[in-house]
MILOBA-669604 format. One record per residue (C-alpha): z, x, y; residue in three letters. Coordinates in nm, 3 decimals. Layout:
        w        u        v  code
        Z        X        Y   ALA
...
This chain:
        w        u        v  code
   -1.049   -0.445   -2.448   UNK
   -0.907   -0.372   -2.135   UNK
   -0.512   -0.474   -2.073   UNK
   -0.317   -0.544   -1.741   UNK
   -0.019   -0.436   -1.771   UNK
    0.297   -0.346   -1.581   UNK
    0.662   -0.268   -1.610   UNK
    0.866   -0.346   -1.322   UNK
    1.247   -0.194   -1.296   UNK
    1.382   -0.358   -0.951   UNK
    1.692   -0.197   -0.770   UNK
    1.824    0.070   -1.015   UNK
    2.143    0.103   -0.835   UNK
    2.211    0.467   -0.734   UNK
    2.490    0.618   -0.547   UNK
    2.390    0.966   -0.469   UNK
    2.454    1.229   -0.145   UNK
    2.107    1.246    0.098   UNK
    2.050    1.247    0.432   UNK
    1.893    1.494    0.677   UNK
    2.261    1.651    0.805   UNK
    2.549    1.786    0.609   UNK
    2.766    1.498    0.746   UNK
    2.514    1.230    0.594   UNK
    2.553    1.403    0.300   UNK
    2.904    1.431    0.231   UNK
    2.964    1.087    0.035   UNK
    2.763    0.944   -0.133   UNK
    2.535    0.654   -0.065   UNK
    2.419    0.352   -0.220   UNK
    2.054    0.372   -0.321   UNK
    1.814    0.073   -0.437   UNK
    1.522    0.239   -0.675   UNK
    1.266   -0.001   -0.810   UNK
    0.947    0.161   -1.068   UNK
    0.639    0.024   -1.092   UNK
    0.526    0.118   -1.419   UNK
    0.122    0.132   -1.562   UNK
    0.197    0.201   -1.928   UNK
   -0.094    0.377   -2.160   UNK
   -0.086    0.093   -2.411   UNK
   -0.420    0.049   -2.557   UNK
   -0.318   -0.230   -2.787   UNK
   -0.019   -0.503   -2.816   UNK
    0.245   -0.420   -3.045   UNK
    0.187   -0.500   -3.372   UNK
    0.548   -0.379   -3.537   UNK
    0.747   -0.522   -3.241   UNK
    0.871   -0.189   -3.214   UNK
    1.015    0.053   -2.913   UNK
    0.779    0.335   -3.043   UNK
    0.482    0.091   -2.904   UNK
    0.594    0.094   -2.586   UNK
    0.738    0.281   -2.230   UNK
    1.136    0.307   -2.304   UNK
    1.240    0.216   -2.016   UNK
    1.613    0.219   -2.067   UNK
    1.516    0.609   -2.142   UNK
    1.359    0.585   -1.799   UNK
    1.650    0.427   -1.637   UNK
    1.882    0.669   -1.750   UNK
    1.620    0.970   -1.647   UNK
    1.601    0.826   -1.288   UNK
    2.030    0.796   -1.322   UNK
    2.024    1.155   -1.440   UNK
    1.781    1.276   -1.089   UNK
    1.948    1.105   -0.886   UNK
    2.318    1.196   -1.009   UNK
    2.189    1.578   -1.059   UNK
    2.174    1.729   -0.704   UNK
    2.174    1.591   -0.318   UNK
    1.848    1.533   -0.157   UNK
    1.767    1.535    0.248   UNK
    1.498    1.267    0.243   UNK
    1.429    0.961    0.038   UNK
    1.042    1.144    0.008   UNK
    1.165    1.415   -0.222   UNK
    1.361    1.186   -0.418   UNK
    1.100    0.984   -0.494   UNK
    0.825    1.271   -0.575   UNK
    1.119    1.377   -0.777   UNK
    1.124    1.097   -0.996   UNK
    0.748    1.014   -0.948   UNK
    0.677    1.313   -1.123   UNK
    0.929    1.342   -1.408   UNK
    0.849    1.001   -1.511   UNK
    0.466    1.102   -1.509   UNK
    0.561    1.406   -1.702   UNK
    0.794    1.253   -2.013   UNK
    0.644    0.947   -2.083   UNK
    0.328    0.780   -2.142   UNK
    0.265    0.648   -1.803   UNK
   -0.105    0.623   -1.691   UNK
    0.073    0.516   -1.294   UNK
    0.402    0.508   -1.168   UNK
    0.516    0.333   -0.812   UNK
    0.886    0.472   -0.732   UNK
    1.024    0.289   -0.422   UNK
    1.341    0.377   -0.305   UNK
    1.577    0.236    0.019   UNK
    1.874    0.325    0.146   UNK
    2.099    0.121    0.418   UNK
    2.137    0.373    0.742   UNK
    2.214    0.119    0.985   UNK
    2.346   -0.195    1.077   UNK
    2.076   -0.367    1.242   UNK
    1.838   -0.274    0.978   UNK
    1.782   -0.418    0.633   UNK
    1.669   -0.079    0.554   UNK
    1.461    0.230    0.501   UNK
    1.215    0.239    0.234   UNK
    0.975    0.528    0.068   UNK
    0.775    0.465   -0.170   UNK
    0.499    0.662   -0.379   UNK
    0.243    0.614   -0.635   UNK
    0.069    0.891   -0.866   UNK
């Protein structure tokens, strides 16, 4: 039997220094990072258990840990960034990463997102 599933983390909040000059860089800016998890469940839990599932408080703190770990120029490497890890360390058959940040005042703002 074939499951639809999905796991949906909206608007990790993520204060972190990116942005294309030096300048932009130097403080740190609010980010918004929602996932879009396709977890490789073949089966519903039976035990109730986390082992039967994506941890995604383990996730969350991964995505933390990126984010807090270096400065980034563009939203686009962030988000290949954590595209990948997440594809790498945990059993993930699709993850959507979709990040925005809040440049400018008579925007709502900029968004990237990517799914592998």
């Amino acid at each position: 039997m074939i499951y639809n599933q999905k796991i949906t983390l909206k608007d990790i909040k993520a204060n972190i220094h990116i942005g294309v000059t030096e300048e932009e860089r130097q403080k740190r800016q609010e980010i918004l990072i929602t996932l879009e998890l396709i977890p490789i469940i073949d089966s519903p839990p039976k035990n109730d258990s986390i082992e039967e599932t994506v941890n995604y408080s383990k996730i969350r703190e991964e995505v933390l840990e990126i984010s807090n770990s270096r400065s980034f120029n563009l939203l686009e490497t962030l988000c290949w960034v954590i595209a990948d890890n997440i594809k790498n360390n945990f059993k993930v058959e699709q993850v959507t990463v979709i990040a925005k940040k809040f440049p400018y005042k008579d925007v709502d703002y900029v968004s990237y997102s990517i799914t592998i």
